[in-house]
Backbone as a ProteinNet text record, in pm:
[ID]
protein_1_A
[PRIMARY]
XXXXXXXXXXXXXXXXXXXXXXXXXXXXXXXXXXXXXXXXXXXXXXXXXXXXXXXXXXXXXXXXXXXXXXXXXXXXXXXXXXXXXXXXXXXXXXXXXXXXXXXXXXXXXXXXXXXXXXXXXXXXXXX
[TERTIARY]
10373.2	10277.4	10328.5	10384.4	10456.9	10538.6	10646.1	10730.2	10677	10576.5	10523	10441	10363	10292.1	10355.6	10457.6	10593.7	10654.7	10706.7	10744.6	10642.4	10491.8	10410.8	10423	10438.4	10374.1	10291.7	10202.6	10112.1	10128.9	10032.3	10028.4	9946.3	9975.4	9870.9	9893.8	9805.5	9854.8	9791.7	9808.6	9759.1	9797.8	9702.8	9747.9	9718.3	9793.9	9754.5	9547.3	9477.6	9328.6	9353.7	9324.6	9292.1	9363.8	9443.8	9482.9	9364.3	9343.7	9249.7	9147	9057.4	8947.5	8920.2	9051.5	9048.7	9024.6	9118.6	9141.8	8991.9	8944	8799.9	8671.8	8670.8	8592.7	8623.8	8731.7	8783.6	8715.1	8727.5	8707.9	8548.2	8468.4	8323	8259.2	8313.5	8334.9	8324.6	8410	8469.4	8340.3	8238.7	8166.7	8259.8	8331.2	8433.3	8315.5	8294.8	8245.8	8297.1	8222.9	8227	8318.7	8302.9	8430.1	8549	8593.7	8712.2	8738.6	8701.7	8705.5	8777.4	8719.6	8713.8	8857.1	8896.7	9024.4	9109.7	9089.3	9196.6	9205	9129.7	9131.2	9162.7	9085.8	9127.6	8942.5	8856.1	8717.5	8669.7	8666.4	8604.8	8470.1	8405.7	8237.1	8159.7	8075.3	8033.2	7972.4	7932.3	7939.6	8044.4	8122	8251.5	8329.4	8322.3	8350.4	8225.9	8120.1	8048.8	8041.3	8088.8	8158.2	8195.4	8277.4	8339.7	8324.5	8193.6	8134	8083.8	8145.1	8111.9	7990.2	7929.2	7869.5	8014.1	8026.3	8152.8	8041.1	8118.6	8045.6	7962.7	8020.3	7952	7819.6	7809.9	7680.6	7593.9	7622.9	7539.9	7459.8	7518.2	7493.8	7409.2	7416.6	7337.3	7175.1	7228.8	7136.1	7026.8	7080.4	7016.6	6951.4	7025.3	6918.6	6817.2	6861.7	6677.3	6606	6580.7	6522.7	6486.1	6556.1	6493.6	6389.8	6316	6154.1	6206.4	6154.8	6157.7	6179.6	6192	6215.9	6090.3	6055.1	5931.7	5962.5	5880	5911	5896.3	5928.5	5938.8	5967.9	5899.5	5801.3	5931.4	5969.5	6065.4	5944.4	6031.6	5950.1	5890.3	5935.5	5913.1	5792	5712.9	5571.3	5575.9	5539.1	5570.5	5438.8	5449.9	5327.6	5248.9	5169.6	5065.1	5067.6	5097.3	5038.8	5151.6	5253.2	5376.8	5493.2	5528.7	5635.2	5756.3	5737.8	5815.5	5843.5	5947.8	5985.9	5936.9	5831.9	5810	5886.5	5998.1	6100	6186.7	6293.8	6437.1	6448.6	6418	6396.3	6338.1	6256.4	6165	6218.4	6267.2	6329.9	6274	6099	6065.1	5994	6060.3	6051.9	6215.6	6261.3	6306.7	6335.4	6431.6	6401.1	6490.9	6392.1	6477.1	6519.2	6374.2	6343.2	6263.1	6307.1	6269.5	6155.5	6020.6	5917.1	5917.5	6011.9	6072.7	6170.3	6149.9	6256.8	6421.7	6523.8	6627.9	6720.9	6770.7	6882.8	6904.9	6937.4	6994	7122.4	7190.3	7353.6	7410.7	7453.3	7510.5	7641.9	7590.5	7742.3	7806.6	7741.4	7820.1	7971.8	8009.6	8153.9	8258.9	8211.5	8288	8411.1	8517.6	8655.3	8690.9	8791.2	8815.2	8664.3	8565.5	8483.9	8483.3	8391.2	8343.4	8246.1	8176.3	8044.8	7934.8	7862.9	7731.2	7617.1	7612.4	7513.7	7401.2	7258.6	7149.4	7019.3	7034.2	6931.1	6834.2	6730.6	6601.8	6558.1	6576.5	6577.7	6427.7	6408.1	6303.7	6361.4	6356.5	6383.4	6255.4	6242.7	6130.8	6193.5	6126.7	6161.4	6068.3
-5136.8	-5087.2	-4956.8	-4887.5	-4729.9	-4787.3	-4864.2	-4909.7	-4919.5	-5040.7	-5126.7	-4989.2	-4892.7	-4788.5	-4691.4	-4663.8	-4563.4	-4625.3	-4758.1	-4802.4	-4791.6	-4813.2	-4836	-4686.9	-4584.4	-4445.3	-4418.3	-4454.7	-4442.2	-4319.7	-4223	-4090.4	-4103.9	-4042.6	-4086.5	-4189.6	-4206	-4343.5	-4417.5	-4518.2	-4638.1	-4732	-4826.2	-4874.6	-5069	-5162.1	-5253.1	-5276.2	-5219.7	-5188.4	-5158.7	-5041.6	-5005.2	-5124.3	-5209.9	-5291.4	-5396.7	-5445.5	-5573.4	-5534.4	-5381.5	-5316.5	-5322.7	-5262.1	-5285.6	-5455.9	-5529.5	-5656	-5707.2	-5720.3	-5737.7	-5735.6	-5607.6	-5484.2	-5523.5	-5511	-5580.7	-5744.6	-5853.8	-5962.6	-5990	-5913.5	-5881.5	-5822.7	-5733.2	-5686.8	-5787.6	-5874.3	-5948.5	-6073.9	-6081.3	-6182.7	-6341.3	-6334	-6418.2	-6455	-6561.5	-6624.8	-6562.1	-6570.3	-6504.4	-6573.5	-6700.9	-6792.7	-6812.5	-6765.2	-6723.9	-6614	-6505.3	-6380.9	-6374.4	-6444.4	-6460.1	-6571.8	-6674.8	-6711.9	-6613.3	-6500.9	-6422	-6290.4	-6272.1	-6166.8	-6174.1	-6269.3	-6377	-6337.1	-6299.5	-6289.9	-6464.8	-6461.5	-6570.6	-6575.2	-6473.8	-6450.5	-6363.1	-6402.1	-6358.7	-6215.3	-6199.7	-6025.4	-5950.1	-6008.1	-5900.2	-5897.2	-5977.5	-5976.6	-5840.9	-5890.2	-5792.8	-5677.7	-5625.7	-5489	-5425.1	-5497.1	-5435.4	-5460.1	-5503.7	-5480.9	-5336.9	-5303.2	-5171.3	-5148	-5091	-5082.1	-4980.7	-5033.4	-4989.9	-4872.6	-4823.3	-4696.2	-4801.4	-4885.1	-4998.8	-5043	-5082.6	-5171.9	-5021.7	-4917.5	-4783.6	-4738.6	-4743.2	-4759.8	-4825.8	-4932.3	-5043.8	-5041.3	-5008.7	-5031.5	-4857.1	-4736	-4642.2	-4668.1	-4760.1	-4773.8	-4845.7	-4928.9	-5037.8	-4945.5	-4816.8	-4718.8	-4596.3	-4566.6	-4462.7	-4514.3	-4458	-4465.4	-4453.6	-4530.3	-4592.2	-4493.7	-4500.9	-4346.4	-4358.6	-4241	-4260.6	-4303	-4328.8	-4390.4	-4235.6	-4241.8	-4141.8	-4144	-4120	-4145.7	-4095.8	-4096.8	-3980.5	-3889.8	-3710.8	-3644.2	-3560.6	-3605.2	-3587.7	-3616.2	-3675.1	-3743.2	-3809.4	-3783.7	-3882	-3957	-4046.4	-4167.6	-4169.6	-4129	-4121.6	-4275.7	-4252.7	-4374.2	-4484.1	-4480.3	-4518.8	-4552.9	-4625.1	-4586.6	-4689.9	-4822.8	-4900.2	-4976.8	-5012.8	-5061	-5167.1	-5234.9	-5375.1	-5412.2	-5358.8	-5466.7	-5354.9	-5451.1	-5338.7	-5302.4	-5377.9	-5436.6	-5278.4	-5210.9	-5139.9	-5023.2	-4993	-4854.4	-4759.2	-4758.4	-4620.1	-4599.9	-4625	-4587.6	-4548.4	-4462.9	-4467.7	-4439.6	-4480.3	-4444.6	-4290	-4209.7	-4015.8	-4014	-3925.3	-3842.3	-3843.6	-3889.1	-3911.5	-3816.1	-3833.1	-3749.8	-3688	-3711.2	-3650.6	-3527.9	-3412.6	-3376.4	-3372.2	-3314	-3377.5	-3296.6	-3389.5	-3346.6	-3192.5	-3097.8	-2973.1	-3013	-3101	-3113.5	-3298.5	-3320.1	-3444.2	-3479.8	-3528.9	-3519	-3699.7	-3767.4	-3900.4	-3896.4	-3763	-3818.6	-3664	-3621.1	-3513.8	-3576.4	-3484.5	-3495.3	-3477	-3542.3	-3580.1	-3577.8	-3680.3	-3661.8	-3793.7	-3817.8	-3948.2	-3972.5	-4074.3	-4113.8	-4082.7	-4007.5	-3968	-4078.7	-4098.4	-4212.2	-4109.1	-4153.1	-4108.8	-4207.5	-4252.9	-4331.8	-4231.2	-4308.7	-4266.2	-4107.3	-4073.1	-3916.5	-3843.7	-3763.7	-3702	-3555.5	-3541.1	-3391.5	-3339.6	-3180.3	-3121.2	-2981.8	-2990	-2881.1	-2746.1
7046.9	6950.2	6887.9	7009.5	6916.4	6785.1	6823.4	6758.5	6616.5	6602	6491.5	6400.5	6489.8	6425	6360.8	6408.4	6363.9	6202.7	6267.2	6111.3	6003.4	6065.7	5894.3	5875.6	5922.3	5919.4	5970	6093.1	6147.3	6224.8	6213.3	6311	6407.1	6530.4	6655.5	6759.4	6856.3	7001	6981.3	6944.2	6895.4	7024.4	7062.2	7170.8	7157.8	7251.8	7190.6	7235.8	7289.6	7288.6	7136.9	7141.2	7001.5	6848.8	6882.7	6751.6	6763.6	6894.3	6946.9	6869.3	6868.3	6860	6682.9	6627.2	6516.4	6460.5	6465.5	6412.7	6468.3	6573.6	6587.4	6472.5	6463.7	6354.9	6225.7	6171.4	6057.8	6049.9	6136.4	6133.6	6069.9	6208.7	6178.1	6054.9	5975.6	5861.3	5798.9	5735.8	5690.9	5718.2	5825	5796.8	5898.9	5954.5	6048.3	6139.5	6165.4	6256.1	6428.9	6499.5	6607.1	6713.4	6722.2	6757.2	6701.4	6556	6557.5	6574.2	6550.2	6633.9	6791.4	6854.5	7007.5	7020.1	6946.9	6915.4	6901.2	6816.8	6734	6876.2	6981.8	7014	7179.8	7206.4	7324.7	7416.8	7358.6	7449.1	7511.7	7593.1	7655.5	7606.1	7604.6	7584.5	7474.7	7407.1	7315.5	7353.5	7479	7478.4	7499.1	7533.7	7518.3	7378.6	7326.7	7155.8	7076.5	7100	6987.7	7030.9	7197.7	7202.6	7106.9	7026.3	6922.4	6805.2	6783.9	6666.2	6656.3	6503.3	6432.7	6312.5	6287.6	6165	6060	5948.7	5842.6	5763.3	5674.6	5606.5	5470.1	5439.8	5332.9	5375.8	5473.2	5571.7	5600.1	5661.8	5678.7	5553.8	5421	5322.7	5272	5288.3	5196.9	5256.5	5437.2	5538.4	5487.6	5405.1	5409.4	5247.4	5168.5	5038.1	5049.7	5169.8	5166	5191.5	5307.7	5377.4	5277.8	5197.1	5102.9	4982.7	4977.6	4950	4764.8	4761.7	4561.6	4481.6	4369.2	4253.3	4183.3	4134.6	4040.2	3875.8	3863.8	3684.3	3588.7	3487.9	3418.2	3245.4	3176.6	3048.1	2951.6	2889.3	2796	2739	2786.6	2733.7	2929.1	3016.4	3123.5	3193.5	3151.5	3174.9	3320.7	3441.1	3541.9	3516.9	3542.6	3555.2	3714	3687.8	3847.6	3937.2	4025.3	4108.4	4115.7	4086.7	3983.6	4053.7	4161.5	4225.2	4237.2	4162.9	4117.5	3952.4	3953.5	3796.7	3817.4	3746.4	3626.5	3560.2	3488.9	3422.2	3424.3	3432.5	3414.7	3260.8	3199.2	3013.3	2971.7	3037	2935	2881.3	2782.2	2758.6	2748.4	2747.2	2824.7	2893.7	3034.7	3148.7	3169.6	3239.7	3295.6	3462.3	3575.4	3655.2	3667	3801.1	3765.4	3899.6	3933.5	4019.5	4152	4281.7	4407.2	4407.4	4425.5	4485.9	4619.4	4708.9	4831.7	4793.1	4877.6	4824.5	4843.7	4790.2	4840	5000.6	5005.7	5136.4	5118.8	5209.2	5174.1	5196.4	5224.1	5209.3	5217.3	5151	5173.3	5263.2	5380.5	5481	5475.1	5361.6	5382.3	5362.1	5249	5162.6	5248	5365.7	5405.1	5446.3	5391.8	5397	5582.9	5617.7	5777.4	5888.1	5844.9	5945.1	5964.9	6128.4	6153.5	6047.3	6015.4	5981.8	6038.9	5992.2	6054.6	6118.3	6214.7	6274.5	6310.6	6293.8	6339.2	6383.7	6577.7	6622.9	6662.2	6641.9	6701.9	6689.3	6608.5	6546.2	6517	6531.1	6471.9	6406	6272.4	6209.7	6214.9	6208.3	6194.1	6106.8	5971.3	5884.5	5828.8
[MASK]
+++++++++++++++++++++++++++++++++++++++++++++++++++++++++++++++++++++++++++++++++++++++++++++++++++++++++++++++++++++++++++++++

């Protein structure tokens, strides 16, 4: 594995775990049926395969736009519309959508340069 990691340019110990772990993750990603997975990786058993299932930064994503609470509609001319919290037609040119009635993040840590991905279970903030 040094060998093979050295030639691509790979920095760091990469081990053959960690290629299994990857090519796994990748597969699952990818939507691969769980029995070829377990072909490609050698798991006898379907819990030791989804061990290594990951959530990707795409799926965290998608999984945090269902979860954030609708935009309000908004009049040209800045008019918010009371009571108002989803679009009726994408068609209508005046409405548009703006401005979250929540207010916003004090920092956005999705796009930070060398970090993990921020995971947050079972959380409670208090501000």
């Amino acid at each position: 594995m040094r060998e093979i990691t050295s030639k691509a340019g790979l920095q760091g110990n990469f081990t053959n775990h960690s290629g299994k772990r990857s090519c796994a993750t990748q597969l699952y990603t990818a939507g691969i049926p769980e029995q070829e997975i377990m072909s490609r990786t050698g798991h006898r058993t379907e819990t030791a395969v989804r061990k290594y299932k990951r959530s990707s930064n795409e799926i965290l994503h998608e999984v945090s736009d269902v979860l954030n609470p609708p935009m309000k509609k908004e009049k040209p001319g800045n008019a918010l519309l009371e009571n108002d919290m989803e679009v009726d037609s994408p068609n209508k040119s005046t409405e548009l959508l703006t401005r979250s009635p929540f207010p916003k993040p004090m920092q956005d840590i999705s796009n930070l340069p060398d970090q993990k991905p921020s995971v947050f279970n079972n959380c409670t903030f208090n501000f």
